[in-house]
C-alpha positions as CSV (number, residue, x, y, z in Angstrom):
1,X,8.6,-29.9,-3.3
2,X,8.6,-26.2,-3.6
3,X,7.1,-24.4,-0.5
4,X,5.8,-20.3,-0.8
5,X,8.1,-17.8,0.9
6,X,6.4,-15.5,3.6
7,X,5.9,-12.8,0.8
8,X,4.0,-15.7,-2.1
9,X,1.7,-16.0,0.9
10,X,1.0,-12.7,1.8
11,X,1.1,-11.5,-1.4
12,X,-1.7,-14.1,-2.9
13,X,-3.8,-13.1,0.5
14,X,-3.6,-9.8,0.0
15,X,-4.3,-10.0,-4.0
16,X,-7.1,-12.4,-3.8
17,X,-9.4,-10.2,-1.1
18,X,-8.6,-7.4,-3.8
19,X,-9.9,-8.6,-6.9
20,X,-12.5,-10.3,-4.8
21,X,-13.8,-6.2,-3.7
22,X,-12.9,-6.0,-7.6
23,X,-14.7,-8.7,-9.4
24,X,-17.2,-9.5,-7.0
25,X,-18.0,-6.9,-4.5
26,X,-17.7,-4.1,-7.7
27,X,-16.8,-1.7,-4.6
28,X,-13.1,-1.1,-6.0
29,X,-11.5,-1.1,-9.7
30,X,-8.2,-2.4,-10.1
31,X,-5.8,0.0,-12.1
32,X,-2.3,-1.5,-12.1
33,X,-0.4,-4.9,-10.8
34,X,3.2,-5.5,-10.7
35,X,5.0,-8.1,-9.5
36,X,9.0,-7.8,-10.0
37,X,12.2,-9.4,-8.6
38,X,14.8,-7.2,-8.7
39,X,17.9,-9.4,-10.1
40,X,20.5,-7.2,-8.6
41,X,19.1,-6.5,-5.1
42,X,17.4,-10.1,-5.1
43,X,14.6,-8.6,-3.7
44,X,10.3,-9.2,-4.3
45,X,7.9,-6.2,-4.7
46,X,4.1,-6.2,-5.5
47,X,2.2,-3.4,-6.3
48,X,-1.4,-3.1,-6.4
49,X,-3.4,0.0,-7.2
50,X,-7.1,0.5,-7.4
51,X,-9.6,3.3,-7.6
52,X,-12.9,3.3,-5.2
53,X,-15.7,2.2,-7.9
54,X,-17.6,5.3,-8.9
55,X,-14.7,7.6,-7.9
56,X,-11.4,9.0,-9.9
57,X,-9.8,11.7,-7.9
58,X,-7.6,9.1,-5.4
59,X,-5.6,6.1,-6.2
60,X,-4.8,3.5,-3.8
61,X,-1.2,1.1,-3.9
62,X,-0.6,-1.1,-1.7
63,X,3.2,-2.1,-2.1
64,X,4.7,-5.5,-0.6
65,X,8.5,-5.4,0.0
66,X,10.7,-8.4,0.7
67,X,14.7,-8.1,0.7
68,X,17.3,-11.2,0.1
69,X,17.8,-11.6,3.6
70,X,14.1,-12.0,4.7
71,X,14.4,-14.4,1.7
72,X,17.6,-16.7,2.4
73,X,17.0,-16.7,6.0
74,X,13.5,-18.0,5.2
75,X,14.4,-20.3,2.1
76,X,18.0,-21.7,4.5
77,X,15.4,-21.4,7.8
78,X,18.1,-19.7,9.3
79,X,18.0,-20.2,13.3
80,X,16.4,-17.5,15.8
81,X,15.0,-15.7,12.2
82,X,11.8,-14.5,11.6
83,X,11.1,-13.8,8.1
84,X,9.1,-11.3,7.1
85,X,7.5,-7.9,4.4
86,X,8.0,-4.7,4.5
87,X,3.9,-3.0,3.8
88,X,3.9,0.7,1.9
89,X,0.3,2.3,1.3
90,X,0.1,5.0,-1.1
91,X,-2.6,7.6,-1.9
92,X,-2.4,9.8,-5.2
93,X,-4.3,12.8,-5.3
94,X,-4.4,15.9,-6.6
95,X,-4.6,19.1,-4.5
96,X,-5.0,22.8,-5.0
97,X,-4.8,23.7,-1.4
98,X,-1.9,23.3,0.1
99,X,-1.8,23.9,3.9
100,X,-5.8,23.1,4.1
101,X,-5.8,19.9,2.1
102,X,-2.3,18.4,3.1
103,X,-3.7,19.4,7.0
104,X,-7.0,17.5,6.1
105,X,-4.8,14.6,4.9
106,X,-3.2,14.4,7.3
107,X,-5.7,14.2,10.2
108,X,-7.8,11.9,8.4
109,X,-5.0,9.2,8.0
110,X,-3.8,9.9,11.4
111,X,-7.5,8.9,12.8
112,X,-7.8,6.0,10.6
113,X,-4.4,4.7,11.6
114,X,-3.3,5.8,15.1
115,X,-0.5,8.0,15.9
116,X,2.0,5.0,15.0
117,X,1.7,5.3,11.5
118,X,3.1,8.8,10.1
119,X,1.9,9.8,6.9
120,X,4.4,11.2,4.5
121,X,3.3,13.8,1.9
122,X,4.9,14.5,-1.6
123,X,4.1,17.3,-3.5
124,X,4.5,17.4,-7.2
125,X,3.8,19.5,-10.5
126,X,4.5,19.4,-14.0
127,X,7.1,22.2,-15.0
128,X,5.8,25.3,-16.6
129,X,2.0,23.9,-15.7
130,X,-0.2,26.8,-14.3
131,X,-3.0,24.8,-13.5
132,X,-2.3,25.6,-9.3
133,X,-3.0,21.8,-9.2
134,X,-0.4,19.8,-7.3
135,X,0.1,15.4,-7.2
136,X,0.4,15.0,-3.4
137,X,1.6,11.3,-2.6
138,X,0.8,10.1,0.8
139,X,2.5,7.3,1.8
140,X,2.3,5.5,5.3
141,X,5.0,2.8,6.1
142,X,4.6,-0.1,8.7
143,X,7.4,-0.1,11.2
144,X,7.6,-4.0,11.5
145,X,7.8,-6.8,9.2
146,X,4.5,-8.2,8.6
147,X,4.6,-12.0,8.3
148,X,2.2,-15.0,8.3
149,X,0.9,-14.5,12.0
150,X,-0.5,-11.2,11.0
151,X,-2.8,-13.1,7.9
152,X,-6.2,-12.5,10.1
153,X,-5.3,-9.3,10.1
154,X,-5.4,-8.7,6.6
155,X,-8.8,-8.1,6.0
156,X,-9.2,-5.3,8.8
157,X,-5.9,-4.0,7.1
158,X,-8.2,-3.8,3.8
159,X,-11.2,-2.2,5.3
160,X,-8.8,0.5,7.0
161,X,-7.3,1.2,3.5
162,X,-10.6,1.6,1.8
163,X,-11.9,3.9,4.7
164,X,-8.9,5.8,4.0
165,X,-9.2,5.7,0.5
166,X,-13.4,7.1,0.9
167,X,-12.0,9.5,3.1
168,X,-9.3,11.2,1.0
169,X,-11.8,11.1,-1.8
170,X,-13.6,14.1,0.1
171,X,-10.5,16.5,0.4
């Protein structure tokens, strides 16, 4: 009988309290879903992205990560293993303000998250565009595998990532 890996489980968690702020809650829209295995790495990602109902200047992803290994040793139940996901969140925004905005992003993920998670800032901007608008992508990356002892977590996880999301919405 087939048996969910670590990342079907968290994956389904994560996606069901989603489309449940989605569908029932109306306090989120979701914008994009992908689910792909990656046939030459072997390797699991989900990506979910969502706007704050009411709001369109930030977009929220949440990205689950899971490489061959986390997956043989958990499919083999490889000895002294602990199988487990790599978590991504990403904000899109778009700035005009460089050192005052990217600052303000910075301090307000930094609050929301602790000092252990350091967010990473992109800039971007179409070629030959003189709008003085720039995409900035924030992402912050978990140090640890996440696995199924962290589920209860989950749902704080969520409310930190829509805090964040309310937050950035007021750069």
């Amino acid at each position: 009988m087939f048996h969910p890996t670590v990342f079907e489980n968290i994956k389904v968690s994560l996606e069901n309290q989603i489309y449940d702020y989605d569908n029932l809650d109306g306090i989120l829209v979701v914008t994009n879903r992908s689910d792909l295995l990656d046939l030459a790495l072997m390797s699991r990602e989900f990506t979910l992205s969502f706007k704050l109902a009411g709001s369109s200047k930030v977009t929220s992803e949440l990205v689950l990560h899971s490489l061959v290994k986390d997956l043989s040793d958990e499919i083999l139940e490889v000895p002294d293993s602990v199988p487990g996901c790599n978590l991504l969140l990403r904000f899109h925004l778009e700035i005009g303000d460089i050192p005052t905005q990217c600052s303000a992003i910075e301090q307000i993920l930094t609050g929301i998250w602790g000092p252990e998670l350091t967010p990473v800032q992109s800039l971007s901007f179409p070629f030959g565009s003189n709008s003085g608008l720039y995409t900035c992508c924030v992402s912050l990356a978990f140090k640890r595998q996440i696995n199924e002892e962290q589920m209860d977590d989950l749902p704080e996880l969520l409310e930190f990532l829509l805090r964040s999301a309310e937050e950035l919405e007021k750069v």
